[in-house]
N, C-alpha and C positions, 0 to 999 in steps of 0.2 A: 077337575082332576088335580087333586095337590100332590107333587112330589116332596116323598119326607126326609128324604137326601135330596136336595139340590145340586150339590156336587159332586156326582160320582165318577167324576174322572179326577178328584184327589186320591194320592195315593195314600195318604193320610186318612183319609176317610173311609177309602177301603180297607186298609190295615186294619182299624177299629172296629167295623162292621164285622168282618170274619173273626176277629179275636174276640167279639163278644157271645159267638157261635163257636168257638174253639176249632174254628175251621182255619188252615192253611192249605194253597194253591198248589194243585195237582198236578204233578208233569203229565204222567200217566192221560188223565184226561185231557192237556192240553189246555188249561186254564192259565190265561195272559188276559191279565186284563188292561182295558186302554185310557190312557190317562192325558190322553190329548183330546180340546174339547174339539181344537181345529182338522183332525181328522176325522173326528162326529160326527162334524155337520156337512166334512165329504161325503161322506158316506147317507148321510140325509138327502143333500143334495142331488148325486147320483138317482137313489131312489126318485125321484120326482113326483112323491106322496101325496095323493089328495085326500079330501075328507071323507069320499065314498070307498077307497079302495081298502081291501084286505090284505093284512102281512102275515109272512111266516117266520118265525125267528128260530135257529138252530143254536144250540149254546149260550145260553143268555147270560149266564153269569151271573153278577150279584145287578144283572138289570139295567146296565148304565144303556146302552142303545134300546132297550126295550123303551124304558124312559119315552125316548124322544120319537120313535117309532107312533105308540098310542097318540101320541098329540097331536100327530101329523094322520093318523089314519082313522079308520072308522074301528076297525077288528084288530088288535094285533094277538096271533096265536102264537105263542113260544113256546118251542121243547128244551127241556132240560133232564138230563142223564141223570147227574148226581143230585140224592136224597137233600143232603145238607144244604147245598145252594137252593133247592124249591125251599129251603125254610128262610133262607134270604131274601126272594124274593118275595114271598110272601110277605115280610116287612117292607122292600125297600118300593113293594109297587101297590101297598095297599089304599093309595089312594084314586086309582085308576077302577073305572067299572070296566072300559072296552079291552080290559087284557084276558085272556085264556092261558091257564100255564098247565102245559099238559107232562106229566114224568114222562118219559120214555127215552128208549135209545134209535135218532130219526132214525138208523139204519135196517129197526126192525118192525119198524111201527110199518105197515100196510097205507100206501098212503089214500085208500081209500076209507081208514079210518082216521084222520087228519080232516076234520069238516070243514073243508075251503070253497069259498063259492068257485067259477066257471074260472072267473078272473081274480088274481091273486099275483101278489108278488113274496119272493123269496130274499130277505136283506137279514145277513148274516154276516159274524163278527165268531167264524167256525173253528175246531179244532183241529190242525193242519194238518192231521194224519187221517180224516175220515176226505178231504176234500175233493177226487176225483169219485168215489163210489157217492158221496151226495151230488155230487154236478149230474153224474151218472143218472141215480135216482129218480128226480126229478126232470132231467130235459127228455127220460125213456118213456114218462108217465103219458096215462091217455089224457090226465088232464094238467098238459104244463102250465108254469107260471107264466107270468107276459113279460116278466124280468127277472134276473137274477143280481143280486148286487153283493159281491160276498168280499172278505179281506179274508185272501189268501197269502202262503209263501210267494216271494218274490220270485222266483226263478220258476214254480208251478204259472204263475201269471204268465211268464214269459211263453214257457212250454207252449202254453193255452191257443197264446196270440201267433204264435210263428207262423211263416210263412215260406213256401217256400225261394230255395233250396233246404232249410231248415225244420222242414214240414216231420211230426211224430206221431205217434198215432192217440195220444191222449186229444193232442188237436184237431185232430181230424176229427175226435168223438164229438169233440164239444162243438166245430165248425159244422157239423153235419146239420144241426140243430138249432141252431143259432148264433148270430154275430159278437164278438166277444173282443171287449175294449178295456186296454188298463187305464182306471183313471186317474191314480196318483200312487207312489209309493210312498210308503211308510214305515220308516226308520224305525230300529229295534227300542230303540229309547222311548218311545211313543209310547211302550207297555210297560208293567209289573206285573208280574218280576220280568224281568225282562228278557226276551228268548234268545236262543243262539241265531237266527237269520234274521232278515227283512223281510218288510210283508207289502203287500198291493192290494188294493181295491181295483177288482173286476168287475166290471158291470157286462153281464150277456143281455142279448135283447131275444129272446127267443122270437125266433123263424115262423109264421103262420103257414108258410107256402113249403112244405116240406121237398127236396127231391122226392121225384117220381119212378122211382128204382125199389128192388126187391132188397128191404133192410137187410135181413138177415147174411144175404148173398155178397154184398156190399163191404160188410165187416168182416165176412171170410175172405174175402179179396186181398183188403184191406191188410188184416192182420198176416196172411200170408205174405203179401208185400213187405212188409217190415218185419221178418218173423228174422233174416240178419240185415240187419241194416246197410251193411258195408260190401256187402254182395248185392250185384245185378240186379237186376228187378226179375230179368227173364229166369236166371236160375231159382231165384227164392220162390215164384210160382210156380215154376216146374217141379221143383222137388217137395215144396211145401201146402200146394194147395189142396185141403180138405173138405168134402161137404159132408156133413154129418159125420157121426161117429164112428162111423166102420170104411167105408167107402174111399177109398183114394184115387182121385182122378187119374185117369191114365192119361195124363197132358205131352202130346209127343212135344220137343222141345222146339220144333220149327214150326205147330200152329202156335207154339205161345209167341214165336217170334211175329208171326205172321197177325197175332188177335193183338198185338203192342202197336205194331206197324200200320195195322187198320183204324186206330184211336189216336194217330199220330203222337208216340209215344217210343222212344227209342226204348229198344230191348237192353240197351248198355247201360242205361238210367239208374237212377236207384231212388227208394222208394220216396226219399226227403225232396225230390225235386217237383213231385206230382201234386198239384191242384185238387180240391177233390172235384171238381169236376172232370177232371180224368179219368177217378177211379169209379165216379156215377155212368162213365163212358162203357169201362171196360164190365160193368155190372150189367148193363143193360145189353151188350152186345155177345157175353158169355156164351147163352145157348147157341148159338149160330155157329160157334166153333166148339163146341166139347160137348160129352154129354157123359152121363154114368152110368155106368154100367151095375 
């Protein structure tokens, strides 16, 4: 496997690559590219690639982490949105046989047409505006990855990791599913052109042993919990809990007290202070106290 850029984390190099393509970096799509080699091989790192396993790469860019990905894996599959950059890679990865470069936009591709074996990892270097609907994507699929290693916004990393009293419901989506660690931040300067925030590398470990609760039941809970943040817990369930699309719980306000008090869970709470093993509490213990009419 010859790489015919060796330095794709110059920004000099990159510069020349796109202007010889008459291509300049898209806000729109969220194209920053990384010109640090020492955040690379965080991110390599992180991954803990072996020579058997398969990657998935979302936003490749003009290739610099695909780069390093193939060498380190057996498969690596990359999606990329825009036309122009599949003609960059096309030069910048053609000396690699184990790359796949599929066009598409991940968010609409079916990921059952994405051909990943059982076991797969997902190590991305993504567009910060698709990144909760991809974390989403994937940790919902029947066939997750066994890792996620992605550089996202810094303060999204945060959100991710919280804990409570801090606890929001993007975290709880991604805690439901698996364990989620920042493993280093990285400074805006790191890129070109360089963005308005800061960004982190997350590494999820997805979860084999799912809770054992009614999903869908779980996330209505959930999102009715947090549906106002700064109000009660007892009230936001009372007045906001839905199942389906017609149907409004007739929740009288003292069994909600009473279905809080039974999950040892004060009713005065608010939703940022609960575990979700609380809210896997109050999912599972629902019927017993309400039902629909």
């Amino acid at each position: 496997m010859k790489n015919y850029f060796p330095n794709l984390t110059s920004k000099s190099v990159i510069k020349n690559i796109l202007i010889k393509k008459g291509i300049y970096p898209s806000k729109k799509l969220g194209q920053n590219f990384l010109i640090s080699k020492k955040v690379l091989e965080k991110i390599i790192e992180a991954a803990n690639l072996k020579k058997q396993d398969y990657v998935l790469e979302i936003g490749p860019g003009i290739g610099t982490l695909t780069c390093k990905l193939a060498k380190k894996s057996k498969k690596t599959i990359t999606i990329e949105k825009d036309e122009k950059m599949i003609k960059v890679l096309k030069q910048t990865l053609k000396g690699f046989k184990n790359i796949e470069i599929i066009k598409g936009d991940i968010l609409k591709i079916p990921n059952s047409k994405i051909l990943t074996p059982k076991s797969y990892k997902v190590v991305a270097n993504i567009p910060y505006y698709i990144t909760s609907p991809v974390i989403r994507k994937f940790l919902e699929s029947e066939n997750q990855p066994e890792i996620m290693v992605l550089m996202i916004q810094k303060e999204v990393a945060q959100r991710i990791c919280s804990k409570p009293p801090k606890m929001n419901l993007l975290a709880i989506s991604v805690q439901f599913y698996s364990n989620p660690k920042i493993i280093s931040y990285v400074s805006k300067s790191c890129f070109w052109p360089k963005p308005k925030v800061d960004s982190a590398i997350i590494k999820l470990n997805v979860e084999k042993e799912k809770p054992k609760v009614d999903r869908k039941l779980f996330f209505k809970i959930v999102k009715a919990g947090f549906s106002h943040p700064r109000k009660q817990l007892v009230n936001n369930l009372f007045s906001e809990l839905v199942l389906g699309s017609e149907n409004k719980l007739k929740l009288e306000k003292e069994k909600v007290k009473l279905w809080l008090l039974k999950n040892k869970i004060k009713p005065e709470q608010r939703a940022q202070t609960l575990e979700i093993k609380d809210w896997e509490k109050l999912a599972k213990s629902f019927s017993k106290f309400f039902m629909v009419e």
